[in-house]
MARDREN-58403 format. One record per residue (C-alpha): residue number from 0; residue in one letter; z, y, x. Coordinates in Angstrom, 2 decimals. Each point is the difference from the previous one (the first is absolute). Layout:
N
rec seq = NUM type = A Z = Z Y = Y X = X
...
This chain:
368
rec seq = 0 type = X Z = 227.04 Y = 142.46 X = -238.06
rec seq = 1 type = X Z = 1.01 Y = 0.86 X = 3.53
rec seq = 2 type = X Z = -1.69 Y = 2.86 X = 1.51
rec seq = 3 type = X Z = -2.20 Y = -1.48 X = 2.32
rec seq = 4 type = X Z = -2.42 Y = -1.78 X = -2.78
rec seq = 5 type = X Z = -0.42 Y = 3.50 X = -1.34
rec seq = 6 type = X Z = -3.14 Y = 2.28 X = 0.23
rec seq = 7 type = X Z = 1.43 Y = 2.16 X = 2.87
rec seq = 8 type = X Z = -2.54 Y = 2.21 X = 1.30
rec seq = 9 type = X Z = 0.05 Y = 0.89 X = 3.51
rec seq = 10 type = X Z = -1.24 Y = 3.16 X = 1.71
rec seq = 11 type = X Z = -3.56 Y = -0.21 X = 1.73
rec seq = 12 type = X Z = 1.02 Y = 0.16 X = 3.07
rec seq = 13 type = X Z = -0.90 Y = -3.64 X = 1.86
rec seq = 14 type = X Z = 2.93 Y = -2.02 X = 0.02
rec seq = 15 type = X Z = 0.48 Y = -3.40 X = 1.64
rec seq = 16 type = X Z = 1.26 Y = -3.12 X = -2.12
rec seq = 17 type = X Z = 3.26 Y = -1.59 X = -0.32
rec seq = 18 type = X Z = -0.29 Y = -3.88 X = -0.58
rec seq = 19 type = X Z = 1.85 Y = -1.84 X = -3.02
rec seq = 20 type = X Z = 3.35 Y = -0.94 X = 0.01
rec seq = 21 type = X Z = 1.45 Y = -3.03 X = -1.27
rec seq = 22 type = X Z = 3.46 Y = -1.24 X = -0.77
rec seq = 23 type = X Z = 1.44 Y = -3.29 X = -1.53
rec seq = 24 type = X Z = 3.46 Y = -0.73 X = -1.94
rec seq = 25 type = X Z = 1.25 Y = -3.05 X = 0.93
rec seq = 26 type = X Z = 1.36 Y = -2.26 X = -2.40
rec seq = 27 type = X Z = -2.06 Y = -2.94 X = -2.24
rec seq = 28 type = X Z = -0.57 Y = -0.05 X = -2.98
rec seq = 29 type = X Z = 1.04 Y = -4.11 X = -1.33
rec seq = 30 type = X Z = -1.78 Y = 0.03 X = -3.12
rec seq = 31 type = X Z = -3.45 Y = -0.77 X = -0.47
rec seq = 32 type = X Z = -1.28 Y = 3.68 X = -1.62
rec seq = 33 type = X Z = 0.93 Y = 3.11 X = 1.59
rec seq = 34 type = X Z = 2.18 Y = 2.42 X = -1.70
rec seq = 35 type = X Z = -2.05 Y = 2.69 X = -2.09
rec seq = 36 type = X Z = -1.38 Y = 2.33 X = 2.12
rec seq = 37 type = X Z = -0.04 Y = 3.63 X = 0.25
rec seq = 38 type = X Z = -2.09 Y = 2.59 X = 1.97
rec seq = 39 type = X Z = 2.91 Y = 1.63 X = 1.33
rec seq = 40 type = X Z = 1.48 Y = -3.24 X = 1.32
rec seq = 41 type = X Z = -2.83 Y = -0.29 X = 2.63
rec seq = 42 type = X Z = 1.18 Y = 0.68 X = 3.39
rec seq = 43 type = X Z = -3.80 Y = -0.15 X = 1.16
rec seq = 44 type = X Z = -1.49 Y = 3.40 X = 1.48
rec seq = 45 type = X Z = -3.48 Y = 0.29 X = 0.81
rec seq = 46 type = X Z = -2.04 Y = 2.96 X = 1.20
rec seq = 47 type = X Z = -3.76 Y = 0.20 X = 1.09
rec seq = 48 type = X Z = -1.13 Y = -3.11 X = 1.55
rec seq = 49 type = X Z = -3.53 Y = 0.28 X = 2.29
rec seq = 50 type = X Z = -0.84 Y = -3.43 X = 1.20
rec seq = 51 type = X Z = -1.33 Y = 0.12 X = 4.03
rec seq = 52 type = X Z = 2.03 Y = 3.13 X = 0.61
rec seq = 53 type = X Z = 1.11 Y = 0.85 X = 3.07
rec seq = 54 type = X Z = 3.22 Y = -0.80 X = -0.30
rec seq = 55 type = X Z = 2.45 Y = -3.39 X = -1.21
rec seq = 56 type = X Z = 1.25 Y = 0.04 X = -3.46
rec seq = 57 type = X Z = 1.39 Y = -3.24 X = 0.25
rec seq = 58 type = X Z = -0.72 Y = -3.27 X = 1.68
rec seq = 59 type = X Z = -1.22 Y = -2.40 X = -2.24
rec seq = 60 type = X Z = -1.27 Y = -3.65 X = 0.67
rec seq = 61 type = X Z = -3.24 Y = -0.89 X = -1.94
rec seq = 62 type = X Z = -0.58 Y = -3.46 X = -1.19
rec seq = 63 type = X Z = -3.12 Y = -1.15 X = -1.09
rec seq = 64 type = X Z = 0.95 Y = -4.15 X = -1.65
rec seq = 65 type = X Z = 2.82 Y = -1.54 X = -0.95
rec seq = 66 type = X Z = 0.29 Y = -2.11 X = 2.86
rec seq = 67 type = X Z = 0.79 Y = 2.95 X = 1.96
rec seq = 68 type = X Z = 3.19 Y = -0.01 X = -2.18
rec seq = 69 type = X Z = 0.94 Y = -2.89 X = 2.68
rec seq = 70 type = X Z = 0.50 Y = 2.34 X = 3.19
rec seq = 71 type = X Z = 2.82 Y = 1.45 X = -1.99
rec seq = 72 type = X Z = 3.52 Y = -0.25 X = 0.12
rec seq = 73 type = X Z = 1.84 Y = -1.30 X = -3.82
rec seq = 74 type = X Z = 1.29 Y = 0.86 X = -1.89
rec seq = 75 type = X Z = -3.35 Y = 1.29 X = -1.60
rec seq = 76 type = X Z = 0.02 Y = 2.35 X = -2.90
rec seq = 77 type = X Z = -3.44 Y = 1.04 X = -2.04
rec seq = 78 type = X Z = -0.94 Y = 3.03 X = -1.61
rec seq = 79 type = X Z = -3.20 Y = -0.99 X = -1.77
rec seq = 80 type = X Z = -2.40 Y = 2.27 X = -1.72
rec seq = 81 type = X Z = -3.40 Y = 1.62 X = -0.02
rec seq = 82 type = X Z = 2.02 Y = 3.06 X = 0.36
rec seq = 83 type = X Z = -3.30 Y = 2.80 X = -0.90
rec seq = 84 type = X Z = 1.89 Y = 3.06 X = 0.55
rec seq = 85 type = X Z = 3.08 Y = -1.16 X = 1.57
rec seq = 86 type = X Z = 2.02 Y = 2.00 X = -3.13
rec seq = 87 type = X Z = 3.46 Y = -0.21 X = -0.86
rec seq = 88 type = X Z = -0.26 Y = -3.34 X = -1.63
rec seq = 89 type = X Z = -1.15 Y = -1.26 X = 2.96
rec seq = 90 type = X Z = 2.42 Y = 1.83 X = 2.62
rec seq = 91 type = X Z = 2.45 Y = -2.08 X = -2.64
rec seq = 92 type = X Z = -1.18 Y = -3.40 X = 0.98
rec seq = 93 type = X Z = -0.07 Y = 0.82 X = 3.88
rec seq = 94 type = X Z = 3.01 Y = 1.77 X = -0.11
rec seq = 95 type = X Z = 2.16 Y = -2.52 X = -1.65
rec seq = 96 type = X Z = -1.70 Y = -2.80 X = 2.18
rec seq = 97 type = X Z = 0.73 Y = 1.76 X = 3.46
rec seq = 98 type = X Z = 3.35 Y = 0.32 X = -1.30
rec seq = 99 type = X Z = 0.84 Y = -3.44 X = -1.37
rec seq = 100 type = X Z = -1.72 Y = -1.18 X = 3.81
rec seq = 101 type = X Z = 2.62 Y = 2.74 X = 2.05
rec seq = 102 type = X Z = 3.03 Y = -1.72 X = -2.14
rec seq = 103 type = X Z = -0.82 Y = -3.49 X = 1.27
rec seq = 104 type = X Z = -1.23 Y = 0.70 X = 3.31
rec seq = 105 type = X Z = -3.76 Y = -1.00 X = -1.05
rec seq = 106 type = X Z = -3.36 Y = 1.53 X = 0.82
rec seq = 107 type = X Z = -1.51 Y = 1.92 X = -3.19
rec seq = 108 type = X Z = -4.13 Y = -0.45 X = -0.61
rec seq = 109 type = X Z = -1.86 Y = 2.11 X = -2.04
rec seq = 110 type = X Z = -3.00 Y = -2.06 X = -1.23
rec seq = 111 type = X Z = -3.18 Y = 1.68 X = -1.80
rec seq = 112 type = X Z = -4.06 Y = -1.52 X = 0.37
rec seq = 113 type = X Z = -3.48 Y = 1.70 X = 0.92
rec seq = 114 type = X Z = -1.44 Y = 0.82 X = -1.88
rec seq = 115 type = X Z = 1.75 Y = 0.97 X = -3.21
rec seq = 116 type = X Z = -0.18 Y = -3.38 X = -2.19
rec seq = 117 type = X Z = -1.32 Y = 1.63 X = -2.86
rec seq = 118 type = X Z = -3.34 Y = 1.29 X = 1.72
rec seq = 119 type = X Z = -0.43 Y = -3.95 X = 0.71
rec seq = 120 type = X Z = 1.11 Y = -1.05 X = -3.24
rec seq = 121 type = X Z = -1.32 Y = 2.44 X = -2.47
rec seq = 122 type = X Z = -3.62 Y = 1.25 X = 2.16
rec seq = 123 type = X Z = -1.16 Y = 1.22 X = -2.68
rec seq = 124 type = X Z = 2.80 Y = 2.42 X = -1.18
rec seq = 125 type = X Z = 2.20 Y = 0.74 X = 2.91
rec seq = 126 type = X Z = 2.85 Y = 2.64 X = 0.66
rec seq = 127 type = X Z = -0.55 Y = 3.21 X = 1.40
rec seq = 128 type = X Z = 2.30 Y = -0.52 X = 3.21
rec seq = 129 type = X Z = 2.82 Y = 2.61 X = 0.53
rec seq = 130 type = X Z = -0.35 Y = -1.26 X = 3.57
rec seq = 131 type = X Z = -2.04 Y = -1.73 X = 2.18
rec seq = 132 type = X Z = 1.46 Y = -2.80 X = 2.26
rec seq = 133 type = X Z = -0.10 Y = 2.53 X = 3.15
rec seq = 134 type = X Z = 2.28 Y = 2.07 X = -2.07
rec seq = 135 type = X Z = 2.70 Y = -1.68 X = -1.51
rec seq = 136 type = X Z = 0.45 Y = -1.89 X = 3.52
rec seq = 137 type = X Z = 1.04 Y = 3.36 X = 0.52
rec seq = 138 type = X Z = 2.29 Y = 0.60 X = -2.33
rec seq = 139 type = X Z = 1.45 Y = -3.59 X = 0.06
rec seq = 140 type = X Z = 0.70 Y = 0.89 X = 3.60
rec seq = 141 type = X Z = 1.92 Y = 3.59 X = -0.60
rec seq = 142 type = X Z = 1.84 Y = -2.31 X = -2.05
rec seq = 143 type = X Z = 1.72 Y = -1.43 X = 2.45
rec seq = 144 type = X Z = -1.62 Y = -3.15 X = 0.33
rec seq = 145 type = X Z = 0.12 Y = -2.32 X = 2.79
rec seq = 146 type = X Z = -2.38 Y = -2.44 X = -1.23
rec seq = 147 type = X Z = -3.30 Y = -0.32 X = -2.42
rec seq = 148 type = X Z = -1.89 Y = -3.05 X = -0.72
rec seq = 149 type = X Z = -3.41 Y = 1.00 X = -1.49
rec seq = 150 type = X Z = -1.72 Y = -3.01 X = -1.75
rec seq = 151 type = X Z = -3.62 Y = 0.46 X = -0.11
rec seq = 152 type = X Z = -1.01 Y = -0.69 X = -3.47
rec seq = 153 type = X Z = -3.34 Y = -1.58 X = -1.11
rec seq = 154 type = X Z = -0.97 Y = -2.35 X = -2.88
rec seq = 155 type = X Z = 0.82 Y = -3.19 X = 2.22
rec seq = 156 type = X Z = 3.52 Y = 1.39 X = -0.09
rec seq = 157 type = X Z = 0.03 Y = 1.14 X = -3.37
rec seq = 158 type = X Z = -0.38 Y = -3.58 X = -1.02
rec seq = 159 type = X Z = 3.14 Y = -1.34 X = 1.71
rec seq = 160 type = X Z = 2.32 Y = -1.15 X = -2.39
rec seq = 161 type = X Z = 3.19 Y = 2.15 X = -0.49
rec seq = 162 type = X Z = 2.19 Y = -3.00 X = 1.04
rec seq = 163 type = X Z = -2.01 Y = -0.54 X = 3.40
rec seq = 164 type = X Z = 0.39 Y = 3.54 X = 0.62
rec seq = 165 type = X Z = 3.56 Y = -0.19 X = 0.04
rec seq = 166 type = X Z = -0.03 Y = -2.73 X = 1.86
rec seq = 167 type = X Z = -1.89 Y = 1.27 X = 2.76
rec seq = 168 type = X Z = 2.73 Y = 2.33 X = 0.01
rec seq = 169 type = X Z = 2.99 Y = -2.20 X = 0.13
rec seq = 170 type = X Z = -2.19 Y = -2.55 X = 3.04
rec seq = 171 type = X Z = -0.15 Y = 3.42 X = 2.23
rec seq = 172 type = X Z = 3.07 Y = 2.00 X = -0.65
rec seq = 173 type = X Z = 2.90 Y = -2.10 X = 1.71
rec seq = 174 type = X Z = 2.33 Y = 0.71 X = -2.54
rec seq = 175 type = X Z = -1.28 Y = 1.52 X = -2.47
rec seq = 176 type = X Z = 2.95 Y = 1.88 X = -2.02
rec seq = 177 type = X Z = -1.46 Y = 2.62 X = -2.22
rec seq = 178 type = X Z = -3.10 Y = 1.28 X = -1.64
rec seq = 179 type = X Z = 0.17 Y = 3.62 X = -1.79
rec seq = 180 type = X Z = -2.83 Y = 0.62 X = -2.33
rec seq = 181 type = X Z = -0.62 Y = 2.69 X = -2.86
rec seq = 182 type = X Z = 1.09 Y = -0.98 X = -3.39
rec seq = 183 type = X Z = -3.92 Y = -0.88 X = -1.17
rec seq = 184 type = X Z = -0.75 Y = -1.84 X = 3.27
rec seq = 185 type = X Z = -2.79 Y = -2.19 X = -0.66
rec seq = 186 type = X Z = -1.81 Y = -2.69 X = 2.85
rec seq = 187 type = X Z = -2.10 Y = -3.13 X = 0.54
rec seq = 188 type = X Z = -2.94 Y = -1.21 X = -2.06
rec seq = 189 type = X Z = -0.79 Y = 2.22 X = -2.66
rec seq = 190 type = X Z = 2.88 Y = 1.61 X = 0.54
rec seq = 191 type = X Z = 2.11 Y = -3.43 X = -1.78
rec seq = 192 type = X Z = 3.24 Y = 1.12 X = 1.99
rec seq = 193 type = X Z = 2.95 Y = 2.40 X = -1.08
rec seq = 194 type = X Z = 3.29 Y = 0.71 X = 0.61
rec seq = 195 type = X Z = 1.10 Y = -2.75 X = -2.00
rec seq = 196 type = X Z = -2.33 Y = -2.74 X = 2.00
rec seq = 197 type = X Z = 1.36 Y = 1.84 X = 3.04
rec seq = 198 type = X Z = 3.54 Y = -0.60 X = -0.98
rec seq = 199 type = X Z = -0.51 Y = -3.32 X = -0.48
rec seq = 200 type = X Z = -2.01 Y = -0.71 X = 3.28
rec seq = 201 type = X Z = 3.18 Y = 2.11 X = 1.26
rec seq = 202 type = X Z = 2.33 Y = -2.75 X = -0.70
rec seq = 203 type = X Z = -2.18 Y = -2.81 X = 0.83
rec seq = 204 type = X Z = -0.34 Y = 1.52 X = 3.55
rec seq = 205 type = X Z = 3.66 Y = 1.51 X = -0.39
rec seq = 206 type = X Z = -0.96 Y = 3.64 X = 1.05
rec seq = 207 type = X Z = 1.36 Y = 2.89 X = -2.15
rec seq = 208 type = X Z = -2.43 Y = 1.93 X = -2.22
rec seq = 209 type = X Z = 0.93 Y = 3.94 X = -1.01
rec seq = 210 type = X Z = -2.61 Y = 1.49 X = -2.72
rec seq = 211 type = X Z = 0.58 Y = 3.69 X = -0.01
rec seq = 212 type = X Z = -0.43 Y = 1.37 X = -3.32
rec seq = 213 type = X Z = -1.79 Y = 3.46 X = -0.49
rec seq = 214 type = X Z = 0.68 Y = 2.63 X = 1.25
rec seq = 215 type = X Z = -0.24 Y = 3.25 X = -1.85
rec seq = 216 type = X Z = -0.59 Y = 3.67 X = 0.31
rec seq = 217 type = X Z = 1.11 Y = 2.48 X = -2.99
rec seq = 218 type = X Z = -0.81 Y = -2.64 X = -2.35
rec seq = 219 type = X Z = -3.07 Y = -1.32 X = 0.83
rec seq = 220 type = X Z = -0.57 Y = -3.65 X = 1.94
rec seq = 221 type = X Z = -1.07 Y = 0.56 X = 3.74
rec seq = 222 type = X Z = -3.74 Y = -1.79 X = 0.56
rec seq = 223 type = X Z = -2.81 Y = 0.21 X = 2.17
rec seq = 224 type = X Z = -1.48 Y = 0.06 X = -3.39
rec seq = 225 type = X Z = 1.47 Y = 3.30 X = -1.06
rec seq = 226 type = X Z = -0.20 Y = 1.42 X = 3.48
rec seq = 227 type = X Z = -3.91 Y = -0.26 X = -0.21
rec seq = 228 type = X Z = 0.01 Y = 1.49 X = -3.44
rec seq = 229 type = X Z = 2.17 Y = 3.46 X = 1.20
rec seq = 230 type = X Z = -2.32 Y = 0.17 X = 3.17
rec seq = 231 type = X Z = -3.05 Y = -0.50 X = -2.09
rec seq = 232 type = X Z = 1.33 Y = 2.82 X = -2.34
rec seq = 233 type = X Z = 0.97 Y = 2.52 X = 2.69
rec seq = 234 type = X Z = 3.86 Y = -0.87 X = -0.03
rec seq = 235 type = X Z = 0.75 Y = -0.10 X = 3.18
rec seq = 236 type = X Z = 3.39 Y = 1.10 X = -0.62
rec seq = 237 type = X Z = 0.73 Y = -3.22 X = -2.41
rec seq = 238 type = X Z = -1.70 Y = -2.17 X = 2.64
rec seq = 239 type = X Z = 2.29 Y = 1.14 X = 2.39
rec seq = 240 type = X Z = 3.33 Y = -0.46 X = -2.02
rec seq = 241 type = X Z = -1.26 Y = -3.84 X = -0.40
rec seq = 242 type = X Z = -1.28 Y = -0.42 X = 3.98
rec seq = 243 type = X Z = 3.35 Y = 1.45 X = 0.96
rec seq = 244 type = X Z = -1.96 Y = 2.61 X = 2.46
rec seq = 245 type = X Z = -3.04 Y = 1.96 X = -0.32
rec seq = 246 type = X Z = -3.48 Y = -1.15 X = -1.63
rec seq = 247 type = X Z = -2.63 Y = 0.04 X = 3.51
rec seq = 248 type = X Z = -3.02 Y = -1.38 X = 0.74
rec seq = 249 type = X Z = -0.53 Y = -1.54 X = 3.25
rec seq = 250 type = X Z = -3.51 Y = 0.24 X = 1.66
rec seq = 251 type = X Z = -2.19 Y = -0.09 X = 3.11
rec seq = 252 type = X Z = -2.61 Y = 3.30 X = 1.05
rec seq = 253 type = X Z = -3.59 Y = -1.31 X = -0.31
rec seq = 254 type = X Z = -2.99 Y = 2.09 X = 1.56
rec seq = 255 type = X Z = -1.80 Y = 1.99 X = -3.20
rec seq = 256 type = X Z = -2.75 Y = 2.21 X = -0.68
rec seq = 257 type = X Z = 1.74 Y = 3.08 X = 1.56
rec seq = 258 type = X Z = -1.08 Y = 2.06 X = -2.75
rec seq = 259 type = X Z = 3.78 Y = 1.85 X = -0.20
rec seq = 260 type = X Z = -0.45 Y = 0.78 X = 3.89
rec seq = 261 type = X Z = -3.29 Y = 1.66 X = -1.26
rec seq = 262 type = X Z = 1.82 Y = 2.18 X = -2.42
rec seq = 263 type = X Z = 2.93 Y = 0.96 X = 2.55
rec seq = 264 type = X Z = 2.13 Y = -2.54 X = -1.80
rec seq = 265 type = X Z = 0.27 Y = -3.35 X = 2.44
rec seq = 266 type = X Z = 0.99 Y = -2.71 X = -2.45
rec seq = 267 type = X Z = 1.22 Y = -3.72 X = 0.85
rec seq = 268 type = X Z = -1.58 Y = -2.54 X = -2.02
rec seq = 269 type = X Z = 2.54 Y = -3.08 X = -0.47
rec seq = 270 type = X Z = -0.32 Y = -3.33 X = -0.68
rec seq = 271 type = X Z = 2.33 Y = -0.55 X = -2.32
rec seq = 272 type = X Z = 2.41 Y = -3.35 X = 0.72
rec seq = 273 type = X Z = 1.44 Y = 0.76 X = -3.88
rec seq = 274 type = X Z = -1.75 Y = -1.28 X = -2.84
rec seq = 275 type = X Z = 1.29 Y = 2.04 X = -2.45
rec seq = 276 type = X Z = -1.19 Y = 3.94 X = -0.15
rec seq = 277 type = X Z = 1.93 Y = 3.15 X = -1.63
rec seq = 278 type = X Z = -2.46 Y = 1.49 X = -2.69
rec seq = 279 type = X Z = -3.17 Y = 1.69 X = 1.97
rec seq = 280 type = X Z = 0.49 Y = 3.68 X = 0.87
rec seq = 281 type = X Z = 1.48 Y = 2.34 X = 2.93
rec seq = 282 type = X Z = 3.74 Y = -0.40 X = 0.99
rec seq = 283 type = X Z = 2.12 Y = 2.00 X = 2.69
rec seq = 284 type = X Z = 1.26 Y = -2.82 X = 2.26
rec seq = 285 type = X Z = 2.24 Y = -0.79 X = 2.63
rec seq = 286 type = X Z = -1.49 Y = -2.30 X = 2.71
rec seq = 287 type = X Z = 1.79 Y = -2.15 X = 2.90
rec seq = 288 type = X Z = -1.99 Y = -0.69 X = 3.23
rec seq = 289 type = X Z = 1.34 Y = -2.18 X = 2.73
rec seq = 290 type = X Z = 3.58 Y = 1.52 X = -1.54
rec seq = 291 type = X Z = -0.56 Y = 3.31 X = 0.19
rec seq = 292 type = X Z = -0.27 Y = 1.86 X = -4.21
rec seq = 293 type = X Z = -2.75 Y = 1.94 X = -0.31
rec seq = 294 type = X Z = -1.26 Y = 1.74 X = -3.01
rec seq = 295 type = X Z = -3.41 Y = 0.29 X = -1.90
rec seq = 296 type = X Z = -2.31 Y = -0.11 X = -3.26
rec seq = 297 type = X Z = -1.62 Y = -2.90 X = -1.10
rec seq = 298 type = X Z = -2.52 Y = -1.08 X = -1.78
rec seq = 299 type = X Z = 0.05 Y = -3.28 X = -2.40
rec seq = 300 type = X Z = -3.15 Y = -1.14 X = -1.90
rec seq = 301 type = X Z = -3.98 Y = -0.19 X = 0.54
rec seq = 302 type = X Z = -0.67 Y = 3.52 X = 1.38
rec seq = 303 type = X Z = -2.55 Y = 0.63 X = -2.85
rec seq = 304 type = X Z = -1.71 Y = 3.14 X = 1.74
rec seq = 305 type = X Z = -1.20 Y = -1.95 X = 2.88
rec seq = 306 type = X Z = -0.24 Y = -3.65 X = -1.08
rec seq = 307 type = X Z = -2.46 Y = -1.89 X = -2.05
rec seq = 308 type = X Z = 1.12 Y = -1.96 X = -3.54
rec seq = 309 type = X Z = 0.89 Y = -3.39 X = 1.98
rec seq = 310 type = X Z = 2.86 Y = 1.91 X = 2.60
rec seq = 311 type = X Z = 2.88 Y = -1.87 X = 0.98
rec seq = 312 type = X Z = 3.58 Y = 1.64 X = -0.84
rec seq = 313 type = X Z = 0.82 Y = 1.58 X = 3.68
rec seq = 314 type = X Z = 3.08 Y = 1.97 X = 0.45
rec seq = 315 type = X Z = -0.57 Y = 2.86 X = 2.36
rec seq = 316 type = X Z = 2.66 Y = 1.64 X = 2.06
rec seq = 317 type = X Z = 0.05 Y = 3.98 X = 1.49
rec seq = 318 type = X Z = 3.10 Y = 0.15 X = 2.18
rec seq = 319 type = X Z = 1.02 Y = 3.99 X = 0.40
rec seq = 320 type = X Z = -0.01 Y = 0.88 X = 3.86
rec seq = 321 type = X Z = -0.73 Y = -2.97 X = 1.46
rec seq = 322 type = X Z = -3.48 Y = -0.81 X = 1.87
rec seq = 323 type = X Z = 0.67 Y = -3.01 X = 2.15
rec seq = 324 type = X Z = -2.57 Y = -3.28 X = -0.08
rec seq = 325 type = X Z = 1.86 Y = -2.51 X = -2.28
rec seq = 326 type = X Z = -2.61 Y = -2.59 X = -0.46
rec seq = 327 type = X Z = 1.32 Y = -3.52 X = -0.58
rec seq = 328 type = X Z = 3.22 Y = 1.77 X = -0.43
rec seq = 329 type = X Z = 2.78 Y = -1.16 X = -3.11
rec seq = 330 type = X Z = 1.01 Y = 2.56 X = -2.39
rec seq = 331 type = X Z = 2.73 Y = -0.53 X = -2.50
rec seq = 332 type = X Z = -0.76 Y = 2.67 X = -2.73
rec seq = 333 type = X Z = 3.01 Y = 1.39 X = -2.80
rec seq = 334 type = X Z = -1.32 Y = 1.92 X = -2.73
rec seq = 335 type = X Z = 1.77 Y = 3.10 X = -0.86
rec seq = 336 type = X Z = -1.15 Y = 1.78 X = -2.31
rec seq = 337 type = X Z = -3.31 Y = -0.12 X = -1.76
rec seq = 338 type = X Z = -2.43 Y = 3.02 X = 0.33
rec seq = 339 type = X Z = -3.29 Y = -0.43 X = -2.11
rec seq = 340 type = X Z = -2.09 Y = -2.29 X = -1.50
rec seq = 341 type = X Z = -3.10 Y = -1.51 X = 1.56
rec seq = 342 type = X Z = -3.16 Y = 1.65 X = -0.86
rec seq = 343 type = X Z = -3.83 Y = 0.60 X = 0.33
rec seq = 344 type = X Z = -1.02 Y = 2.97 X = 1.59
rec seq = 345 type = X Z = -3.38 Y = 1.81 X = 0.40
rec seq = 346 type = X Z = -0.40 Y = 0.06 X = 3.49
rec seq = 347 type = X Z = 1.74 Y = -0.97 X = 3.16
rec seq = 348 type = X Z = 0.64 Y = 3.51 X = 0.79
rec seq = 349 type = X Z = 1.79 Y = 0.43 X = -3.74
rec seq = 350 type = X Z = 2.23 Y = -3.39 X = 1.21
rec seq = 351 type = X Z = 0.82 Y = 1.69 X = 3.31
rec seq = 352 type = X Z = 1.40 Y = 3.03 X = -1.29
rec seq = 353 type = X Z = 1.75 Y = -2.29 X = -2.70
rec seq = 354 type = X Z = 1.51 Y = -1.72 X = 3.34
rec seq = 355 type = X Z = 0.94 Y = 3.16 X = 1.38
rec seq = 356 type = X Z = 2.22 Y = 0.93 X = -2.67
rec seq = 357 type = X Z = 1.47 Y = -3.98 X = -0.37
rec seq = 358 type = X Z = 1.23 Y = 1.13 X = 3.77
rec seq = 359 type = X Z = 1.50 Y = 3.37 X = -0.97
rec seq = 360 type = X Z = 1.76 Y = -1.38 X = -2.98
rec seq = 361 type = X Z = 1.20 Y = -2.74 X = 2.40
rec seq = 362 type = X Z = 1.61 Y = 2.23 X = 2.31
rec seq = 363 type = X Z = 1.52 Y = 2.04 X = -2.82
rec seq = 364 type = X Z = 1.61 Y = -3.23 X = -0.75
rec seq = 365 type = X Z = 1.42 Y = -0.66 X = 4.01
rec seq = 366 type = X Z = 1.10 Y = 3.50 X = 0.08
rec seq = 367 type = X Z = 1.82 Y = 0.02 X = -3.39
């Protein structure tokens, strides 16, 4: 695992942000499955990504229908996923994609919908999201990637048939020559297609289909599936060997109650853009505003000492030194290392001095 998808801790000193690198091999691939795939294959580097910063990660051209697939110059090549996470499996498919496209000259899509299909499709029961749309654009763009067609998904388009789908594809991409999907790829009406269906469709339409098998890490099959279950668990560590960087949760400063300023502890209440929480309790953190690392405590769960039995889950951020006005402001949060449980205490002035030492054991941490 190369270094930089590693849990290196920085000093606390405020630091400004490198952007993500990308490179490509050249050189296709003829058959229609990748080769087996390996973590330390990937030539993919990603480091914090902050969406709205205030500077460029890369420029990437947003498209939101397929007919905007026609302003582009063939030969096209898809990457096609709901890509939750933007893991290693998935850095597989746009990886080999953009790299088929550079050995042929063509222009490489990555292709994903919003929302995630399965909060259309199963309502009821959907996913906890790794990350929101606003986020993996994000990361789809440190990729690399020049251009991302985001097909808004709602039950009228859940019930196009997977053969229409593709053709839609093939009537706006002028030639279409490849489309890269995971090995359990599923699409159209009740999810009829596969890769199978898609290699057929590939030959009727003659454009190449690659189904990238899985790809996985000490054993174990790289999912969004698992990733939820490590980050439900606490594992950030495991999360991060399958997202191929750090675990972070991107989110936006909402005005709260102001209660921390009241106990000499100014807190920044997010609004989380991640569905999918660590456990509830009190974490030393590393936080990037506008590029620039920060660090903190936070807070995850329903803040039992001041809220009543129907709270909503808030995460709460301290930042150590820093005092400016951040309202409306994105922070992308990393969990380092996990301090204390979430609990009840008597009194306000009880959770305050709680607080106090949270901050002290925080900067024990920076200066260690």
């Amino acid at each position: 695992m190369p270094e930089s998808y590693g849990w290196k801790r920085s000093s606390c000193t405020s630091s400004s942000r490198k952007s993500g690198e990308a490179e490509n091999n050249g050189g296709k691939n003829t058959n229609d499955e990748a080769p087996s795939t390996n973590v330390s294959s990937f030539v993919i580097r990603i480091s914090f990504v902050i969406r709205h910063s205030s500077f460029v990660i890369y420029l990437m051209e947003i498209l939101r229908s397929t007919t905007d697939l026609t302003k582009l110059e063939g030969p096209i090549f898809l990457a096609i996923g709901a890509f939750d996470g933007v893991h290693l499996g998935h850095q597989a498919v746009i990886s080999t994609s953009a790299r088929h496209a550079h050995s042929e000259d063509g222009t490489p899509v990555v292709v994903t919908f919003d929302p995630h299909p399965a909060k259309i499709l199963r309502p009821e029961n959907p996913p906890h999201l790794i990350t929101s749309t606003p986020h993996k654009i994000a990361l789809i763009r440190a990729l690399g990637v020049g251009h991302l067609l985001i097909i808004p998904f709602d039950k009228n388009f859940a019930q196009t048939e997977a053969e229409n789908f593709i053709a839609q594809l093939t009537e706006s991409a002028k030639p279409l020559r490849e489309i890269c999907v995971g090995h359990e790829w599923s699409f159209g009406k009740n999810r009829a297609g596969n890769l199978a269906l898609l290699r057929k469709l590939g030959a009727r339409y003659h454009f190449n289909v690659v189904g990238i098998p899985p790809v996985k890490v000490n054993g174990a099959v790289v999912s969004s599936t698992a990733i939820r279950a490590r980050i439900e668990r606490g594992d950030f560590a495991g999360a991060a060997t399958m997202l191929g960087r750090d675990y972070t949760i991107l989110g936006t400063v909402r005005e709260g109650s102001k209660l921390g300023r009241q106990l000499g502890f100014a807190t920044a209440n997010l609004s989380a853009h991640s569905e999918q929480f660590p456990p509830n309790g009190v974490y030393f953190v590393e936080a990037w505003i506008g590029g620039v690392l920060h660090h903190g405590v936070v807070n995850v769960g329903f803040r039992p000492t001041v809220s009543g039995e129907k709270a909503e889950r808030v995460i709460e951020v301290h930042l150590l030194d820093f005092h400016r006005d951040i309202y409306g402001s994105d922070i992308e949060i990393k969990f380092v290392q996990f301090l204390r449980p979430e609990k009840k205490f008597e009194n306000v002035e009880a959770l305050g001095q709680q607080i106090a030492t949270d901050v002290k054991k925080a900067r024990e941490l920076c200066a260690a």
